[in-house]
C-alpha positions as CSV (number, residue, x, y, z in Angstrom):
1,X,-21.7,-33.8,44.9
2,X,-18.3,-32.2,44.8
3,X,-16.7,-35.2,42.5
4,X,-19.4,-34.8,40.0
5,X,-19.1,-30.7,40.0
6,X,-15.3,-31.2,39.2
7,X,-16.0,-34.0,36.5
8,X,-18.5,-31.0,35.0
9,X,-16.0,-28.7,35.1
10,X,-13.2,-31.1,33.8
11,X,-15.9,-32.0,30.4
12,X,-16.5,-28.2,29.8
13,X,-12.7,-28.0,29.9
14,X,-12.4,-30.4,27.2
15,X,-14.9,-29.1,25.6
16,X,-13.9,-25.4,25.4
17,X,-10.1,-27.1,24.6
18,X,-11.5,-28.7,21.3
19,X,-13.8,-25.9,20.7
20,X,-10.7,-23.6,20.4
21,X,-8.7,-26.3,18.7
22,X,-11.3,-26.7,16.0
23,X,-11.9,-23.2,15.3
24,X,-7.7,-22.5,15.1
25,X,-7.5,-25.3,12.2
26,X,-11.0,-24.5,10.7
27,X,-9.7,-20.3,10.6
28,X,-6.9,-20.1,8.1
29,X,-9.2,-23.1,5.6
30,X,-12.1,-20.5,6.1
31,X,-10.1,-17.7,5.0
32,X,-8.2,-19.0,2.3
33,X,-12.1,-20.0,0.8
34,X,-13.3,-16.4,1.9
35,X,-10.3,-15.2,-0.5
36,X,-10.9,-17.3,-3.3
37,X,-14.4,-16.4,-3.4
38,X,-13.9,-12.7,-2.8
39,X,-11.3,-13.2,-5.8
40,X,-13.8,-14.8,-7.7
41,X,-16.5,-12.2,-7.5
42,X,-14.0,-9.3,-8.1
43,X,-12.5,-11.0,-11.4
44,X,-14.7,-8.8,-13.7
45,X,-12.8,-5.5,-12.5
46,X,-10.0,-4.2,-14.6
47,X,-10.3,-0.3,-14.1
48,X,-12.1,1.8,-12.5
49,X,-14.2,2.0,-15.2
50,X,-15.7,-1.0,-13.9
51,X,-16.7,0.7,-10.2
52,X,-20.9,1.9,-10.2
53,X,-20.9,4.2,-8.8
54,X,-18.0,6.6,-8.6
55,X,-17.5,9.9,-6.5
56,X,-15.0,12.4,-5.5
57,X,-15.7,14.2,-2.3
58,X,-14.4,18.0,-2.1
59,X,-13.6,20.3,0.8
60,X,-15.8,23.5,0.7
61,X,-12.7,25.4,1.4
62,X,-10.5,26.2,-1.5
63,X,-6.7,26.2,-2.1
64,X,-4.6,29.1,-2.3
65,X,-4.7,28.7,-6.2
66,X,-8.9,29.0,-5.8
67,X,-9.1,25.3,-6.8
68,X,-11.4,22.8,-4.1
69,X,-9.7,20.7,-1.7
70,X,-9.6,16.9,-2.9
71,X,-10.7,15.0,0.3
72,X,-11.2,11.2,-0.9
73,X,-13.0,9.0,-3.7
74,X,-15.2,6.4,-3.3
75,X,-17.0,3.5,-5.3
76,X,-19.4,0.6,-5.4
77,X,-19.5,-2.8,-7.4
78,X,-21.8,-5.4,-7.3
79,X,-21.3,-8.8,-8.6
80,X,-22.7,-11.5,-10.9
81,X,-24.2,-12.9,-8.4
82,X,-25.4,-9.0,-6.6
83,X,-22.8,-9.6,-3.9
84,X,-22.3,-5.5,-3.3
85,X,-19.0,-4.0,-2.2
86,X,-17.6,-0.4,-1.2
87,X,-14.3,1.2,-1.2
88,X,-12.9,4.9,-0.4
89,X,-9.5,6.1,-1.2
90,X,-7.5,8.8,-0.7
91,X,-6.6,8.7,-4.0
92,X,-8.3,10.6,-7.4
93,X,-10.4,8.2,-9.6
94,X,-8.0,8.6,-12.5
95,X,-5.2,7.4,-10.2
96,X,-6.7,4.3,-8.8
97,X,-5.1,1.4,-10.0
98,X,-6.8,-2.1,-10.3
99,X,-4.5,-3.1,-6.7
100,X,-5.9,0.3,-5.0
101,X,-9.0,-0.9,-5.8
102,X,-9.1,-4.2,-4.5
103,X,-7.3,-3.1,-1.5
104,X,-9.9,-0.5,-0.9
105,X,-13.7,-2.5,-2.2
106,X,-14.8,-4.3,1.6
107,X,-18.2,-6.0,1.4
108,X,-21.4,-5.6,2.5
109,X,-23.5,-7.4,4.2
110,X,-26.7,-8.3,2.3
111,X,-29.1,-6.8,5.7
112,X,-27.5,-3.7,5.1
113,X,-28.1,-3.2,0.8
114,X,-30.6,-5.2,0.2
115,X,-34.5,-5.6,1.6
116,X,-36.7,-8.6,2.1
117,X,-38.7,-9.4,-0.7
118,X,-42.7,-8.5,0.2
119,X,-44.4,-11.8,-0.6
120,X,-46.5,-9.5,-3.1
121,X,-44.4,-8.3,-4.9
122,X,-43.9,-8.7,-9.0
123,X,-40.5,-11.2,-10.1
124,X,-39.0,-10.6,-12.7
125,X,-37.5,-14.1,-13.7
126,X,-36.9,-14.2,-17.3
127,X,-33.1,-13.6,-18.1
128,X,-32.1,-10.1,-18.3
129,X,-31.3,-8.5,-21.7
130,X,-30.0,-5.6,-23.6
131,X,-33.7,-4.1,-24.0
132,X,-33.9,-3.5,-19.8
133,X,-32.3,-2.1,-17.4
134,X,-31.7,-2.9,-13.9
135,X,-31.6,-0.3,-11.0
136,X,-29.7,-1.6,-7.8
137,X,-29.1,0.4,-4.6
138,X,-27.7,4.1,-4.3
139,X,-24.1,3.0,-3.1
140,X,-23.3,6.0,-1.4
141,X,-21.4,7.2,1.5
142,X,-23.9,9.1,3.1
143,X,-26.3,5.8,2.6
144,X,-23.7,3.0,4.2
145,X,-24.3,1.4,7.3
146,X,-27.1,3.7,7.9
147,X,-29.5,1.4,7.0
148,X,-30.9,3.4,4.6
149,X,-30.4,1.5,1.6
150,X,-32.5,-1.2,1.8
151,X,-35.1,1.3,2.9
152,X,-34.8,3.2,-0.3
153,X,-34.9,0.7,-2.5
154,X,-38.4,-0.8,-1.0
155,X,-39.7,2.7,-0.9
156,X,-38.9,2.9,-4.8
157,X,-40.2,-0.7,-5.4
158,X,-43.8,0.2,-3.5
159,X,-44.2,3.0,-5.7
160,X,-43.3,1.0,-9.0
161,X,-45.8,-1.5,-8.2
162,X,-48.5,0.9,-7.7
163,X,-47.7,2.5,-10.9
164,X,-47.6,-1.2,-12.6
165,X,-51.7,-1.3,-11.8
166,X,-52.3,2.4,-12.8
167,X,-49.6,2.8,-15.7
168,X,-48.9,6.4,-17.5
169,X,-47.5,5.9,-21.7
170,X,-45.0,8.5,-19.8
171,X,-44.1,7.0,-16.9
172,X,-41.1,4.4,-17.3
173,X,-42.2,1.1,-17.7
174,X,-41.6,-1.6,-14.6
175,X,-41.2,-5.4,-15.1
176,X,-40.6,-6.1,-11.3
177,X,-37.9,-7.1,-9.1
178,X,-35.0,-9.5,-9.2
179,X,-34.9,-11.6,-6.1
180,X,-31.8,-13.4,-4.6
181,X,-31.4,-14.9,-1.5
182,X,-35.2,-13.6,-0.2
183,X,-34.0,-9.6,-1.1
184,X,-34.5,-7.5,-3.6
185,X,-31.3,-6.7,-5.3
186,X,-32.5,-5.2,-8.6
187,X,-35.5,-3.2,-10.1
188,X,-36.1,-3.9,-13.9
189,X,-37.2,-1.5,-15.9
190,X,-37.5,-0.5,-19.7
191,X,-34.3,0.6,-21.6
192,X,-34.2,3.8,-23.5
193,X,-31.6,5.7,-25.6
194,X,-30.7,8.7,-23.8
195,X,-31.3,11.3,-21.2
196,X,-33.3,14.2,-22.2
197,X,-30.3,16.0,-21.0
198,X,-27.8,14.1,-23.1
199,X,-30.0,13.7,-26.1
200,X,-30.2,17.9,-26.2
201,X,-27.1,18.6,-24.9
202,X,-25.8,19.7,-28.7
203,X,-29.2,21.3,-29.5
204,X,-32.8,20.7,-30.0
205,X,-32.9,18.9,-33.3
206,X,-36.4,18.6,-34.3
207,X,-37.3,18.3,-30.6
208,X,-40.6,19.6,-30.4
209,X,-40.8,21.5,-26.7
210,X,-44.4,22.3,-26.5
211,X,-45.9,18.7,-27.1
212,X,-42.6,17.1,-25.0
213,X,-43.4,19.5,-21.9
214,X,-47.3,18.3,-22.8
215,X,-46.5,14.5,-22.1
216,X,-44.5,15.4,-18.8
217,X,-47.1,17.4,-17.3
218,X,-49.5,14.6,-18.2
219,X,-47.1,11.9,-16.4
220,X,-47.2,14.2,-13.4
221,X,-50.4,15.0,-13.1
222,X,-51.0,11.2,-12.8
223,X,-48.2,10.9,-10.1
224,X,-50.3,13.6,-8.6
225,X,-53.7,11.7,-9.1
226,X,-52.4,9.2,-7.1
227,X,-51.5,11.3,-4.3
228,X,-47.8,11.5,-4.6
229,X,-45.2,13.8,-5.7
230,X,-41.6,12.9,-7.7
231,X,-39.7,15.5,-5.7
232,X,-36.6,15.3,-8.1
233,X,-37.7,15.9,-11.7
234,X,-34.6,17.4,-13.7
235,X,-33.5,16.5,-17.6
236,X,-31.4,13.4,-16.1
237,X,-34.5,12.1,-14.6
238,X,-36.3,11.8,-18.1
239,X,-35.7,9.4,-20.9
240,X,-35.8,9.9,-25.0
241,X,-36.1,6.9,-27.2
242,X,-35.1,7.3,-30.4
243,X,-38.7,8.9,-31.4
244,X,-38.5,11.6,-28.7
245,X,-40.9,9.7,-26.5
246,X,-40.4,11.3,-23.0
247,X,-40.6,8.8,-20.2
248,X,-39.9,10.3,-16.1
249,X,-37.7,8.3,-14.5
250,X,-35.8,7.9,-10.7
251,X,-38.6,7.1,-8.4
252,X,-36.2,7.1,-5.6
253,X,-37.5,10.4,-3.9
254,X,-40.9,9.5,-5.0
255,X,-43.6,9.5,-2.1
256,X,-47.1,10.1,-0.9
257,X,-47.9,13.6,-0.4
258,X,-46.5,14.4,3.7
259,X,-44.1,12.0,4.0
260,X,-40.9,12.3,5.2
261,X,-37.7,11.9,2.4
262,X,-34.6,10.2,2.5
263,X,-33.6,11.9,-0.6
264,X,-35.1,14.8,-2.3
265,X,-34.7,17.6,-5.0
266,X,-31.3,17.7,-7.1
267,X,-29.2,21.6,-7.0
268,X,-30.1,24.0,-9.7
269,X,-34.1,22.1,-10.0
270,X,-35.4,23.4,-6.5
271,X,-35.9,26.8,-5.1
272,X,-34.6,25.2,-1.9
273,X,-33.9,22.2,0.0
274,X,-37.1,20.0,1.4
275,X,-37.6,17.3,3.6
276,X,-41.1,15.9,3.2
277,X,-42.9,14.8,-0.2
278,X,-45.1,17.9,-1.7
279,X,-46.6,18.3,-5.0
280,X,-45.2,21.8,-5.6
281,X,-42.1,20.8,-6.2
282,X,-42.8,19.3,-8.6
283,X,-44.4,22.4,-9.9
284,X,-41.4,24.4,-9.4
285,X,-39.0,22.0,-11.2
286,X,-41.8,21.4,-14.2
287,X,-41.5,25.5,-14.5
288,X,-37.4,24.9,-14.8
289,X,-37.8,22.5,-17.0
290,X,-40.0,24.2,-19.6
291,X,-37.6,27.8,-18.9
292,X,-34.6,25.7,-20.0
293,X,-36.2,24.2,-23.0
294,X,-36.9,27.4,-24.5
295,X,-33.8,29.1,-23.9
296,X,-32.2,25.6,-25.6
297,X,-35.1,26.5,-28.5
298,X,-33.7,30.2,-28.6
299,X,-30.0,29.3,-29.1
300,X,-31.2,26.8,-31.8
301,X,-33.3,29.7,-33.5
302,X,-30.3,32.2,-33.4
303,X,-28.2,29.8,-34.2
């Protein structure tokens, strides 16, 4: 009994032994791979200009000059292939050089950016061209390693597929999803010229307000048919094409009527800050809207 406990013991000593052995030559091979691919999928950055998206985070306290406290930057990429990465630094965007960068990007781990595909959901698999555009997750600090992001990105894919079957000529268009690896990594959905912000930032020019603020109250309203609310309607969140076609965009905050938000409202578009989904905020913000399109039409007059 005792010899064959002890020859036990002796094979799960050999076995640990070469266990160990194997993994200390298999370690530095599996890292020098790790590198090349890492290398590989970070070849396209040059600049910072290359980082989606980019932040700088400020102290609410000020200087003694009156100017806010720098506290740190931070930036996403995602690769070819949708491999996403993240980096902060303590340094201002402007000052980031192409080594800060890579020193700084660490990758995530698909479970915590992207989420399972739903087995009903609409692929997009045609190549992807200059005429769409493709929305990927809200790389954000507040968002990593929270588990949030995959969460937000299904949320905004439900609600895209609902308004596929019951479409609005306002509402942006949505081809489906781009799936790699069994996740969702993209969102596909029609490309259009400008903001409405951008495309009035230097003036009206022949922009008619009354039948513009006509086609986005008709694009809510059928949000609201459908028993939801866009909780985050502002001029960034609307598209011109180049005929002044209006389409509402950013479905991210998006949700039935009650429920509880991830995200919701933008600064200067809400009366206050809000938690769950509710239909009069979009009221409030479609009131904002139309009060800074006609004082954008009075400078133009007096002008």
């Amino acid at each position: 009994m005792f010899l064959g406990l002890r020859n036990r013991i002796c094979s799960l000593w050999r076995d640990t032994v070469y266990t160990s052995s194997l993994f200390a030559f298999l370690g530095p091979i599996m890292r020098y791979f790790q590198a090349r691919l890492r290398r590989h999928q970070l070849r396209c950055i040059e600049s910072v200009r290359d980082l989606s998206p980019r932040y700088e985070a400020f102290s609410d306290e000020d200087d003694e000059y009156g100017n806010p406290i720098f506290l740190y930057s931070s930036f996403g990429y995602i690769s070819d292939d949708y491999i996403a990465y993240f980096g902060e630094s303590k340094l201002r965007k402007r000052d980031l050089s192409k080594k800060d960068i890579m020193e700084s990007l660490q990758l995530l781990p698909d479970e915590d950016v992207y989420p399972l595909a739903p087995p009903n959901v609409t692929v997009f698999a045609t190549p992807v061209n200059s005429n769409v555009y493709v929305k990927g997750p809200k790389l954000h600090t507040d968002f990593i390693g929270t588990g949030m992001l995959p969460k937000l990105l299904l949320q905004e894919v439900e609600v895209m597929e609902l308004l596929r079957c019951k479409p609005h000529p306002n509402i942006i268009h949505y081809h489906g999803c781009i799936i790699k690896r069994g996740r969702i990594v993209g969102i596909v959905l029609d490309r259009h010229a400008d903001t409405l912000g951008r495309r009035l930032k230097d003036g009206l020019r022949q922009f008619n307000v009354e039948e513009g603020m006509g086609k986005i109250r008709s694009a809510v309203g059928h949000l609201h048919s459908l028993g939801l609310a866009h909780n985050d309607l502002t001029p960034m969140n609307i598209m011109a094409d180049s005929s002044d076609e209006l389409f509402i965009i950013d479905f991210g905050s998006c949700q039935p009527v009650g429920c509880e938000l991830i995200t919701a409202g933008t600064p200067g578009w809400i009366d206050e800050e809000f938690t769950h989904s509710a239909q009069v905020h979009d009221e409030i913000a479609l009131g904002k809207l139309e009060t800074w399109l006609q004082t954008k039409k009075e400078i133009d007059i007096q002008s």
